[in-house]
N, CA, C and O atoms as a printed pandas DataFrame, in Angstrom:
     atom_number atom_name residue_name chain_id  residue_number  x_coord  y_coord  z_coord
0              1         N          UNK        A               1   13.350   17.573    9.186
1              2        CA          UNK        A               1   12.121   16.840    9.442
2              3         C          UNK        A               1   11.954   15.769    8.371
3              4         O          UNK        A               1   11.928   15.919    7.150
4              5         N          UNK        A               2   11.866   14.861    8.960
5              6        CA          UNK        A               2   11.544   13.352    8.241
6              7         C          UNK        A               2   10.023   13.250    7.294
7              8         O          UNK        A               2    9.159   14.076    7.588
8              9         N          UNK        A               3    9.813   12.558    6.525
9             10        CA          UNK        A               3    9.012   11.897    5.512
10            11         C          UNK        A               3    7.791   11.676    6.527
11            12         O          UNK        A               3    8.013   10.882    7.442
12            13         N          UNK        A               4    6.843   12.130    6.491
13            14        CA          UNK        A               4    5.426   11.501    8.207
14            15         C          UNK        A               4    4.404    9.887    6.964
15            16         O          UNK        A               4    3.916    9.977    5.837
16            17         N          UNK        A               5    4.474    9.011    7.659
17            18        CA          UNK        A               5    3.967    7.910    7.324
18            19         C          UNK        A               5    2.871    7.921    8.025
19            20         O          UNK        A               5    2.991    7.796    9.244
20            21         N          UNK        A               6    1.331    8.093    7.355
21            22        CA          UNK        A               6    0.392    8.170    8.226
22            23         C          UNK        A               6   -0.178    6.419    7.807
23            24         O          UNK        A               6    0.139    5.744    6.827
24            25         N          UNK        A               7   -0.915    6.136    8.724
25            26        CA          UNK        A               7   -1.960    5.040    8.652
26            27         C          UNK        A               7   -3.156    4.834    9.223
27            28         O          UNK        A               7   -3.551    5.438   10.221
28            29         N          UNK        A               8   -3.943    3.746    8.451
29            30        CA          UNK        A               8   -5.256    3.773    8.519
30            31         C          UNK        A               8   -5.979    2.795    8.264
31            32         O          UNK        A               8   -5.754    1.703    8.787
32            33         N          UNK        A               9   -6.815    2.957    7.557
33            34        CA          UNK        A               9   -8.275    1.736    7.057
34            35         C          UNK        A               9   -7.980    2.284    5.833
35            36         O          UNK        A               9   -7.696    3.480    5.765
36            37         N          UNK        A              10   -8.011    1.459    4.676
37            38        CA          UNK        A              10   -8.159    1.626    3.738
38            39         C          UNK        A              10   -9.140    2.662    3.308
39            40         O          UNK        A              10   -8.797    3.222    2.267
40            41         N          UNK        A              11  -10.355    3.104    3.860
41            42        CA          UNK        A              11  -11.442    4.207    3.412
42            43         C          UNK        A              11  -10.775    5.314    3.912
43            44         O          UNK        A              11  -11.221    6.437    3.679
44            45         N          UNK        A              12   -9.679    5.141    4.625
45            46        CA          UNK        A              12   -8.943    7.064    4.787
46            47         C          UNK        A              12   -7.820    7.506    4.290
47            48         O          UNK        A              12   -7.233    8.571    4.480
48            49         N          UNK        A              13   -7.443    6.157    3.313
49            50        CA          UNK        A              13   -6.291    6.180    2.352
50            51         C          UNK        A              13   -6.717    7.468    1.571
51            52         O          UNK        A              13   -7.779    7.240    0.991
52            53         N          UNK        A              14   -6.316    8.599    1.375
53            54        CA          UNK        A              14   -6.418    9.848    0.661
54            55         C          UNK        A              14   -6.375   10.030   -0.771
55            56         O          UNK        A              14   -5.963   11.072   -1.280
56            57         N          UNK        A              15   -6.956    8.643   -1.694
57            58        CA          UNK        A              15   -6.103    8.252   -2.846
58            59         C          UNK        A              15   -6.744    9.580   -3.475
59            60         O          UNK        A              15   -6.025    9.765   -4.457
60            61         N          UNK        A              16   -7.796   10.713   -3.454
61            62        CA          UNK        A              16   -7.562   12.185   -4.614
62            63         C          UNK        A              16   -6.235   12.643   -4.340
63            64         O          UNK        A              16   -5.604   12.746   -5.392
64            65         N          UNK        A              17   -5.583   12.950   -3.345
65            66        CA          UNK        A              17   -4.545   13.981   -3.003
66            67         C          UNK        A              17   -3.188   12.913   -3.429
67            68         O          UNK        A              17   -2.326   13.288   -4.224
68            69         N          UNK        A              18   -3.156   11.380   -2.691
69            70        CA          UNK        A              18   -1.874   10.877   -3.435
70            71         C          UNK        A              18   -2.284   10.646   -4.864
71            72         O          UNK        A              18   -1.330   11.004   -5.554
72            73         N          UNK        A              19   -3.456   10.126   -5.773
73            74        CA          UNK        A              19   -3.474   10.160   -7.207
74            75         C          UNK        A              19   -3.533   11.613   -7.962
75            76         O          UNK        A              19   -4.696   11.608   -8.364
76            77         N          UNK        A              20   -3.198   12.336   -8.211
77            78        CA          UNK        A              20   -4.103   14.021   -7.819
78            79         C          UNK        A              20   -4.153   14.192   -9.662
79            80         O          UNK        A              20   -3.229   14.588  -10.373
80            81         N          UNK        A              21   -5.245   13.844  -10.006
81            82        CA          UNK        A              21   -5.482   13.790  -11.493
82            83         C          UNK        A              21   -6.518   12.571  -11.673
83            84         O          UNK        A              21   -7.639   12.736  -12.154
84            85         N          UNK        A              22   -6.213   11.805  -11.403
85            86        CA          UNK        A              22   -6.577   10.121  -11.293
86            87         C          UNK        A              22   -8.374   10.485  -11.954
87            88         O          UNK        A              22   -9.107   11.208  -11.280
88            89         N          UNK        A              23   -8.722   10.061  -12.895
89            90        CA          UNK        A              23  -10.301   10.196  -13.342
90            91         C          UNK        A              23  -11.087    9.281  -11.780
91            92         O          UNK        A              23  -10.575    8.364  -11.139
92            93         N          UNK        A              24  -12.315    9.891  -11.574
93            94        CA          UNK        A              24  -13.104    9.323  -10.445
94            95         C          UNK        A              24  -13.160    7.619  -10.442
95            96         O          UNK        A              24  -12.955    6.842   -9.509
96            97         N          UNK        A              25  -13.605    7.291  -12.199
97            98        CA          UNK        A              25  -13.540    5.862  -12.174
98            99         C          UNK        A              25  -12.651    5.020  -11.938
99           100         O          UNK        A              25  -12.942    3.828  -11.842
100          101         N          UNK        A              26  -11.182    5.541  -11.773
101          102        CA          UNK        A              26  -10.035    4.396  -10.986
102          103         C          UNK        A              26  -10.220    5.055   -9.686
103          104         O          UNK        A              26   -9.786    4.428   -8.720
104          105         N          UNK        A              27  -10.581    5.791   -9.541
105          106        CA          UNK        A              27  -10.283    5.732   -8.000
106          107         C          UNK        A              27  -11.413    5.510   -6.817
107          108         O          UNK        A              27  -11.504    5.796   -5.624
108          109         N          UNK        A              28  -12.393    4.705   -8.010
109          110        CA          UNK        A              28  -13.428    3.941   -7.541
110          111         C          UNK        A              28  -13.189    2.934   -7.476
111          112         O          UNK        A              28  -13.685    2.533   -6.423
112          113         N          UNK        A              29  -12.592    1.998   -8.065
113          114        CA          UNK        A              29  -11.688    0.925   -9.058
114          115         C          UNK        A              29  -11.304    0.234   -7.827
115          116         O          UNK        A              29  -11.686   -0.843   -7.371
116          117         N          UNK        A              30  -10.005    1.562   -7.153
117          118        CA          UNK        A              30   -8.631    0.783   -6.382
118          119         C          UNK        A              30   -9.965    0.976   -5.508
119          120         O          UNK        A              30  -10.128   -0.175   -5.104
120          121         N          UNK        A              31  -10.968    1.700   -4.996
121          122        CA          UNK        A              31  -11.651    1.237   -3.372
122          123         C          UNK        A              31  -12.343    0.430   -3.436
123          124         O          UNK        A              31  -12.911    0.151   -2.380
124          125         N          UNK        A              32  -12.752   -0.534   -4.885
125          126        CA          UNK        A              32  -13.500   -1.721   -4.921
126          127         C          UNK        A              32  -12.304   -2.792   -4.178
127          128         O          UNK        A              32  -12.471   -3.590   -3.256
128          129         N          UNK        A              33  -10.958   -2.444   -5.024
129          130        CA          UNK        A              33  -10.063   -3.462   -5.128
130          131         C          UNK        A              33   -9.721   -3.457   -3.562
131          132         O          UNK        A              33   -9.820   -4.454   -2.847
132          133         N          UNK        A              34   -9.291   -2.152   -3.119
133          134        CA          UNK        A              34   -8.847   -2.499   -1.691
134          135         C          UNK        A              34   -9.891   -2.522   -0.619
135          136         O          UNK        A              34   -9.359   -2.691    0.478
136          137         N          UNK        A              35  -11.197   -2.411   -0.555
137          138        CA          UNK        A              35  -11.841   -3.428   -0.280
138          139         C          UNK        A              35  -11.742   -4.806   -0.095
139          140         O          UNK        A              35  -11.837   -5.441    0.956
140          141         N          UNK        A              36  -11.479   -5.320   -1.577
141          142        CA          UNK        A              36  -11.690   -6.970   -1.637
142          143         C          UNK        A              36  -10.588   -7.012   -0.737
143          144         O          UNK        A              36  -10.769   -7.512    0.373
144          145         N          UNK        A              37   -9.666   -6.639   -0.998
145          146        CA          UNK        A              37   -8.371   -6.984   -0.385
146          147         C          UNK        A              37   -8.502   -7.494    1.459
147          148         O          UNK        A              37   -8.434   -8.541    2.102
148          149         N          UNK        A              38   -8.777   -5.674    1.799
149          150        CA          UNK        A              38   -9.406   -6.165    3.082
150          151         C          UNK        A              38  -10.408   -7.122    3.600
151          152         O          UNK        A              38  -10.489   -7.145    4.828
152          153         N          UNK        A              39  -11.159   -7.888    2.969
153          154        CA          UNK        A              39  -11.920   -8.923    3.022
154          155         C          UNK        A              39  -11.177  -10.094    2.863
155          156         O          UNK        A              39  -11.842  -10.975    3.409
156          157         N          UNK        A              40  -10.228  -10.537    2.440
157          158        CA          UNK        A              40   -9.527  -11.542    2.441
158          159         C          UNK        A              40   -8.508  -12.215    3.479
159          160         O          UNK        A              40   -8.030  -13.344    3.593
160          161         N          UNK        A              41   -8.383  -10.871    4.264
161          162        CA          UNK        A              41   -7.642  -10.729    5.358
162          163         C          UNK        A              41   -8.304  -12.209    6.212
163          164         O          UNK        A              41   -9.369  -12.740    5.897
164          165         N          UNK        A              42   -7.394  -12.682    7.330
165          166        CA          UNK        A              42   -7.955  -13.653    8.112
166          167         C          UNK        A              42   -8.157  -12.762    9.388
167          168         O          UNK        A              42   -7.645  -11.662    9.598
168          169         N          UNK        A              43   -9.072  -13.519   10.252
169          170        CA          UNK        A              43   -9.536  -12.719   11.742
170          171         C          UNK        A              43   -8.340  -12.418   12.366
171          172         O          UNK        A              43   -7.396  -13.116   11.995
172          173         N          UNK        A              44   -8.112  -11.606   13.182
173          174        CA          UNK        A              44   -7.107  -10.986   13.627
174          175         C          UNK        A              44   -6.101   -9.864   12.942
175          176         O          UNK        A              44   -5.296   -9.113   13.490
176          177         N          UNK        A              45   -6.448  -10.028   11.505
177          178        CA          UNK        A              45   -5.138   -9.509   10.767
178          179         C          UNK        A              45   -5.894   -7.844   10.253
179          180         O          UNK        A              45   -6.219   -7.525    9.109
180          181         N          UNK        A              46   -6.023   -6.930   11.638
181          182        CA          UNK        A              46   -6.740   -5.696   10.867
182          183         C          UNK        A              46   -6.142   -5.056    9.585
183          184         O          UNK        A              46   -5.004   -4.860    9.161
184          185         N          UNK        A              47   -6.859   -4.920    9.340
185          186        CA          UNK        A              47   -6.728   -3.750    7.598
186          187         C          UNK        A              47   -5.955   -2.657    8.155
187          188         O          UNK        A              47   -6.516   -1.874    8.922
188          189         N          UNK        A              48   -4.366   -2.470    7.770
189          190        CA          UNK        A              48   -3.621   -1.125    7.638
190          191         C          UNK        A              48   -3.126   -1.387    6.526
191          192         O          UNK        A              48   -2.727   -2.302    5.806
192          193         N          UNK        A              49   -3.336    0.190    6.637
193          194        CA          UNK        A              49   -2.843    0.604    5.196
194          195         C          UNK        A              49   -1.698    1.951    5.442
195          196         O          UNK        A              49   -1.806    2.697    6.415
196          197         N          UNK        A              50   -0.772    2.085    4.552
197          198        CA          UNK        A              50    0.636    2.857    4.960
198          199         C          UNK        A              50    0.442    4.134    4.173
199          200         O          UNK        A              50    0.246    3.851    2.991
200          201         N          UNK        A              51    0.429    5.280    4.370
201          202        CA          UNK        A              51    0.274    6.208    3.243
202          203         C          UNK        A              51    1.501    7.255    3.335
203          204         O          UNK        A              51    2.136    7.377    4.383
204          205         N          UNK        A              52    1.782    7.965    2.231
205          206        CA          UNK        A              52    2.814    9.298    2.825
206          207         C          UNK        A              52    2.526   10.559    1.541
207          208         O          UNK        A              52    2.991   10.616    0.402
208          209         N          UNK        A              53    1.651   11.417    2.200
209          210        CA          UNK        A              53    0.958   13.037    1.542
210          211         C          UNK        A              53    1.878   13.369    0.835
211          212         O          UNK        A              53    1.759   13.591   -0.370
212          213         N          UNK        A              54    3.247   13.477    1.673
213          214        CA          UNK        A              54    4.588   14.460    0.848
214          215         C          UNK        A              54    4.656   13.788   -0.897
215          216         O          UNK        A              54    4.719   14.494   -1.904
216          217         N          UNK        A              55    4.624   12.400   -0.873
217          218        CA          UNK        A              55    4.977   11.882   -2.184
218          219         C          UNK        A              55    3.794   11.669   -3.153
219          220         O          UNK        A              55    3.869   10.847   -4.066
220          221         N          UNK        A              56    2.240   12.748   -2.843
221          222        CA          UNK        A              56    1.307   12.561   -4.017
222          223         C          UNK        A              56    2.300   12.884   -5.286
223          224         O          UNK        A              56    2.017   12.401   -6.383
224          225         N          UNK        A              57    3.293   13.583   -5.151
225          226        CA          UNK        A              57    3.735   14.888   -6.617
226          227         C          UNK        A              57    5.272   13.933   -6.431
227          228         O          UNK        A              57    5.827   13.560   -5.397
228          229         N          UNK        A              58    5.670   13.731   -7.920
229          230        CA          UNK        A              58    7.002   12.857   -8.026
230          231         C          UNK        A              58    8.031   13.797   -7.240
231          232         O          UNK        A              58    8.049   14.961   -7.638
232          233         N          UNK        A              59    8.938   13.455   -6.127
233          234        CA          UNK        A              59    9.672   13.843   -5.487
234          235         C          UNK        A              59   10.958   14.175   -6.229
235          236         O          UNK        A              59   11.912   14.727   -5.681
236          237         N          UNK        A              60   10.927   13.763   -7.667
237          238        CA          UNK        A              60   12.318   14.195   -8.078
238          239         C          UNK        A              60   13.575   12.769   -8.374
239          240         O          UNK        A              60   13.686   11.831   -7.585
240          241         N          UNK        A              61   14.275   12.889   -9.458
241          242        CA          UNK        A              61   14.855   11.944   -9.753
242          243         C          UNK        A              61   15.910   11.876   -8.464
243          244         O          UNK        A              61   15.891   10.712   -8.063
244          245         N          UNK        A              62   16.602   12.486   -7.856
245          246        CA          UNK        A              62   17.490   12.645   -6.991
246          247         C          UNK        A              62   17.147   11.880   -5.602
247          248         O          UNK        A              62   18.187   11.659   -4.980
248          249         N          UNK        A              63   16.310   11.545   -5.125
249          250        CA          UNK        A              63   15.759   10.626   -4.168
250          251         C          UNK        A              63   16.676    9.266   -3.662
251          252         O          UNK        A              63   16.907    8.220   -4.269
252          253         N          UNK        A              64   17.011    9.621   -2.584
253          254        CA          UNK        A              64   17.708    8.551   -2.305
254          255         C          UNK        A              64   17.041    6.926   -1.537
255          256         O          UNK        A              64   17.529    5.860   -1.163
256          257         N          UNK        A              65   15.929    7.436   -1.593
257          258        CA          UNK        A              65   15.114    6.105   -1.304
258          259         C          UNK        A              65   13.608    6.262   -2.272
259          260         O          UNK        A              65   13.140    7.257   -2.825
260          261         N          UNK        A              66   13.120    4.882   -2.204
261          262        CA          UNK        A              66   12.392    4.960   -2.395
262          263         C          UNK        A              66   11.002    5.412   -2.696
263          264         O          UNK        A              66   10.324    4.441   -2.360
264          265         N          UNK        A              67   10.163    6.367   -3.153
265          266        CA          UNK        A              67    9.025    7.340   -2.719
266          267         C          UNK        A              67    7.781    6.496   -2.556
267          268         O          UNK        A              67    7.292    6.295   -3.668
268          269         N          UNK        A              68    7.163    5.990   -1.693
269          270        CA          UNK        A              68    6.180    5.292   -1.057
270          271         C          UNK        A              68    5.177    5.962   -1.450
271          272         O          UNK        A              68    5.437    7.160   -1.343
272          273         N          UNK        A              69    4.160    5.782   -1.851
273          274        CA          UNK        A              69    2.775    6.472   -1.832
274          275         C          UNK        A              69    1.959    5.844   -1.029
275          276         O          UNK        A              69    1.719    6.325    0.079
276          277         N          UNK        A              70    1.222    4.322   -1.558
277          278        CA          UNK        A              70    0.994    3.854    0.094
278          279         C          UNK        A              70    0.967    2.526   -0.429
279          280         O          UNK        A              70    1.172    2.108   -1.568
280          281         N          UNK        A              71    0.581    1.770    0.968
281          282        CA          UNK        A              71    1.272    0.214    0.594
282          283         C          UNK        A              71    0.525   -0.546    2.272
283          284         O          UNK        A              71    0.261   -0.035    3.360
284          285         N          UNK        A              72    0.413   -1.865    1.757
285          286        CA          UNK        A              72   -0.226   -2.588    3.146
286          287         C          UNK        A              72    0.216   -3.770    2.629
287          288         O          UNK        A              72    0.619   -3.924    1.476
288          289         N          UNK        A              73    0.116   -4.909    3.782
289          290        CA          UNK        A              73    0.621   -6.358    4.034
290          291         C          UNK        A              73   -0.766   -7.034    4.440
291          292         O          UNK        A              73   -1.520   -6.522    5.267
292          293         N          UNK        A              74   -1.077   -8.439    3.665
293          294        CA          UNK        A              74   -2.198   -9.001    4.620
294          295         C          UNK        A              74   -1.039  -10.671    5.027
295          296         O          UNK        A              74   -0.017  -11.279    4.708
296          297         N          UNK        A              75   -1.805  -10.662    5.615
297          298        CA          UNK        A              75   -0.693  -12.324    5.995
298          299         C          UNK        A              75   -2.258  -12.721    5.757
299          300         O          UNK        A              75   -3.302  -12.239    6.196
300          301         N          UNK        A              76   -1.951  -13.908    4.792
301          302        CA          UNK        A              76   -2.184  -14.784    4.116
302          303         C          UNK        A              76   -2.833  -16.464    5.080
303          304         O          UNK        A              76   -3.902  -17.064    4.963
304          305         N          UNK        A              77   -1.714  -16.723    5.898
305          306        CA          UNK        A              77   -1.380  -18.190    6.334
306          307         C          UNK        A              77   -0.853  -17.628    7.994
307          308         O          UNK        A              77    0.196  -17.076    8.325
308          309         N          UNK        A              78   -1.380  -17.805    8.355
309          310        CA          UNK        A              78   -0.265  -17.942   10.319
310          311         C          UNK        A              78   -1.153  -18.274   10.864
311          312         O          UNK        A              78   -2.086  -17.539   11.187
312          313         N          UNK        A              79   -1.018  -20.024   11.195
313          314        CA          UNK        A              79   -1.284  -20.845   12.070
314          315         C          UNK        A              79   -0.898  -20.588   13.344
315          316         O          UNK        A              79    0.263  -20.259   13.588
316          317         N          UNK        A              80   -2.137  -20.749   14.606
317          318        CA          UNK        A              80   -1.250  -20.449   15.529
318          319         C          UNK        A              80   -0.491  -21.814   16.404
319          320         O          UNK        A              80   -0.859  -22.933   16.763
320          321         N          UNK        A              81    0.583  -21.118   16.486
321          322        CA          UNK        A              81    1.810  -22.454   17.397
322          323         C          UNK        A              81    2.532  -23.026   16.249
323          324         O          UNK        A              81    3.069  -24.123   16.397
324          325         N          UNK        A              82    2.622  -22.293   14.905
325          326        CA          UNK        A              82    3.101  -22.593   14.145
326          327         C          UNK        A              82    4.270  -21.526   13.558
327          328         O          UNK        A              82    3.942  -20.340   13.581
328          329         N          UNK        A              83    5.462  -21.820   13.092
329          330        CA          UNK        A              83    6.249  -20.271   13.046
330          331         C          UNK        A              83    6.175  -20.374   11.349
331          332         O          UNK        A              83    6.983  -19.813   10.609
332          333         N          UNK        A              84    4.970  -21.258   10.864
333          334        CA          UNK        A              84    5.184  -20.754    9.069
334          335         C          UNK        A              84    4.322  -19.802    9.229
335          336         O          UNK        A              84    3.686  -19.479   10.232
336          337         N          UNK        A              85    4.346  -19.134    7.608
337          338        CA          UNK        A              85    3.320  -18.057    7.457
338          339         C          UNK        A              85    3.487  -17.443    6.227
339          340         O          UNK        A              85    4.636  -17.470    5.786
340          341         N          UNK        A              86    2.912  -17.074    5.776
341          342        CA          UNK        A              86    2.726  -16.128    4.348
342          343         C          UNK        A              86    1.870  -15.292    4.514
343          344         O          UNK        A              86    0.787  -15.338    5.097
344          345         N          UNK        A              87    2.774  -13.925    3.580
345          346        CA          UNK        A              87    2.248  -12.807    3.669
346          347         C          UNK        A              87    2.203  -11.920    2.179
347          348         O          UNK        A              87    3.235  -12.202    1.571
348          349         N          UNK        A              88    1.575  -11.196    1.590
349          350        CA          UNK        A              88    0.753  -10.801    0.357
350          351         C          UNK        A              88    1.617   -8.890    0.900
351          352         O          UNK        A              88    1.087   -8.163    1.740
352          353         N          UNK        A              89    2.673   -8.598    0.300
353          354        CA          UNK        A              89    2.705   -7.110    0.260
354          355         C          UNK        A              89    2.101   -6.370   -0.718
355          356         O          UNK        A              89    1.893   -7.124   -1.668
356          357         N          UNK        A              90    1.773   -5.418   -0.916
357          358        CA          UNK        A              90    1.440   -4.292   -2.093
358          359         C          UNK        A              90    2.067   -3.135   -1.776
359          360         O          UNK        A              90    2.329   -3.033   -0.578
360          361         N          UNK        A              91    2.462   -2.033   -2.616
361          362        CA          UNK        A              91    2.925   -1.189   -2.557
362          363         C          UNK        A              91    3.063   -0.382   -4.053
363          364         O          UNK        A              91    3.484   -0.900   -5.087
364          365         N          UNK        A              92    2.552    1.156   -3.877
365          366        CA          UNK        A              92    2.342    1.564   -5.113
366          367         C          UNK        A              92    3.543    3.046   -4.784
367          368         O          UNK        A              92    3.236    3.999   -4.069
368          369         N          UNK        A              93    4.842    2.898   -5.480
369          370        CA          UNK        A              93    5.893    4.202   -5.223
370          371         C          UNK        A              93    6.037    4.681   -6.237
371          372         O          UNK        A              93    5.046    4.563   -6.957
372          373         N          UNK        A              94    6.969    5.271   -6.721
373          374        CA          UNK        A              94    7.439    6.192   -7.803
374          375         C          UNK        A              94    8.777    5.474   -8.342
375          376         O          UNK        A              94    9.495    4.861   -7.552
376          377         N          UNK        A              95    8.995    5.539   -9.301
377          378        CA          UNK        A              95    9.607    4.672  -10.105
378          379         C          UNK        A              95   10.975    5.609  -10.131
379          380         O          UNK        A              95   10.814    6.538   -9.338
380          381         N          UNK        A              96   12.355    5.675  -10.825
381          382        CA          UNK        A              96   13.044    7.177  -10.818
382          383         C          UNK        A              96   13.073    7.966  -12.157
383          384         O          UNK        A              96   13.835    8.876  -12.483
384          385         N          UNK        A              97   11.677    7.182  -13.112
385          386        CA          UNK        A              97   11.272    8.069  -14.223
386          387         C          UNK        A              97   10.049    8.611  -13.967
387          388         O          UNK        A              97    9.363    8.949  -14.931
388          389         N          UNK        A              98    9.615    8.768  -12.791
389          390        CA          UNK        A              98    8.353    9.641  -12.508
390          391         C          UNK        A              98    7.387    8.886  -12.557
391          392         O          UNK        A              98    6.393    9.547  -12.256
392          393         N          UNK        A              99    7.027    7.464  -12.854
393          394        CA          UNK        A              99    6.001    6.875  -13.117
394          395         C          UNK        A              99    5.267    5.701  -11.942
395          396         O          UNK        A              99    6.027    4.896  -11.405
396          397         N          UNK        A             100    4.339    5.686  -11.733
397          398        CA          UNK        A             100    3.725    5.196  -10.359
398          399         C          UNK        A             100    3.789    4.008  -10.772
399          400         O          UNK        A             100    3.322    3.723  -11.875
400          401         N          UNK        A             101    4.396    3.049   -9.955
401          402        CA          UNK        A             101    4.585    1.702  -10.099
402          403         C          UNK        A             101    3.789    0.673   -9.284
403          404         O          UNK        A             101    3.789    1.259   -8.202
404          405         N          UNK        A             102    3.099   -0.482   -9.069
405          406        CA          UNK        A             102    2.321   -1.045   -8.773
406          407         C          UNK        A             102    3.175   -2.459   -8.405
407          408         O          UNK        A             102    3.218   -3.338   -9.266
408          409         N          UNK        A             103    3.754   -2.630   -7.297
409          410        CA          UNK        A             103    3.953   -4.481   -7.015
410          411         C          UNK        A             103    3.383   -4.695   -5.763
411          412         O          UNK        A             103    2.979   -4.019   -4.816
412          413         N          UNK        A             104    3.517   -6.199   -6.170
413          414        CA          UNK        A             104    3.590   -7.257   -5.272
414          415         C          UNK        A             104    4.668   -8.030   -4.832
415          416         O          UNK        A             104    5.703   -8.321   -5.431
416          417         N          UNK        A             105    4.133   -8.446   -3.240
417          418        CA          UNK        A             105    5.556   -9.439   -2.987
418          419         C          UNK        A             105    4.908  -10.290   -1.791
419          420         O          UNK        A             105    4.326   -9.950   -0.762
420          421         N          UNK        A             106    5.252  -11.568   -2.357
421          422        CA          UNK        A             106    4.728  -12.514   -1.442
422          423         C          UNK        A             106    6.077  -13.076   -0.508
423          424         O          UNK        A             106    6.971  -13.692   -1.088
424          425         N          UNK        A             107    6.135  -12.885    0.593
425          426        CA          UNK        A             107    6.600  -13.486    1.923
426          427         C          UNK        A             107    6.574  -15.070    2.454
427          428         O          UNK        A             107    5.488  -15.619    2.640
428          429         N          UNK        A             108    7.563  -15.624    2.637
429          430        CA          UNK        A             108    7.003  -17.323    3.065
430          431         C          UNK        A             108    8.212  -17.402    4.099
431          432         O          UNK        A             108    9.335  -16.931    3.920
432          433         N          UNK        A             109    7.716  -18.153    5.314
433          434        CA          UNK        A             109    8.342  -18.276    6.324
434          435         C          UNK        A             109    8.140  -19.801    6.609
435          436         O          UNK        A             109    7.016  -20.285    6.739
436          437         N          UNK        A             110    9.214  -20.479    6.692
437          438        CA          UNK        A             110    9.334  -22.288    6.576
438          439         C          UNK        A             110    9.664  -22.576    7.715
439          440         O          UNK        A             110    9.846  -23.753    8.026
């Protein structure tokens, strides 16, 4: 049985169970932040957000991919009748020293 990738709205992102320690005040913090986030979004572009339960607890140096905790895309720019576009990733995984890592990655389509 495979890794289950659930998704959602950012308010059902589970961040006690994936942060599971995390003091209340960051994890007030990231629902201010991913909030804003979702507000920046343009019309059409609903708020998902990617989550996966199995990887609250470091999965172990041995991992052959990546460990996702959770992660969402807003597109930025998509004109319509236009094939440019930019898009804003986030994604917060596990590093392979146990440590929760935080990027970004911006997308551009010419």
């Amino acid at each position: 049985m495979g890794v289950v990738l659930e998704r959602g709205v950012f308010e059902a992102v589970p961040l006690g169970l994936l942060l599971p320690g995390s003091p209340a005040a960051l994890v007030a913090r990231l629902r201010v932040a991913g909030a804003a986030l979702d507000s920046a979004r343009p019309v059409g572009d609903a708020p998902t957000w990617y989550w996966q339960p199995e990887y609250a607890a470091f999965p172990g140096h041995d991992t052959a991919l990546v460990p996702l905790v959770f992660s969402t895309s807003v597109t930025v720019d998509n004109r319509p009748g236009d094939s440019d576009w930019t898009k804003l990733e986030l994604d917060v995984c596990w590093t392979r020293q146990g440590r929760l890592e935080v990027s970004a990655h911006v997308g551009l389509a010419c």
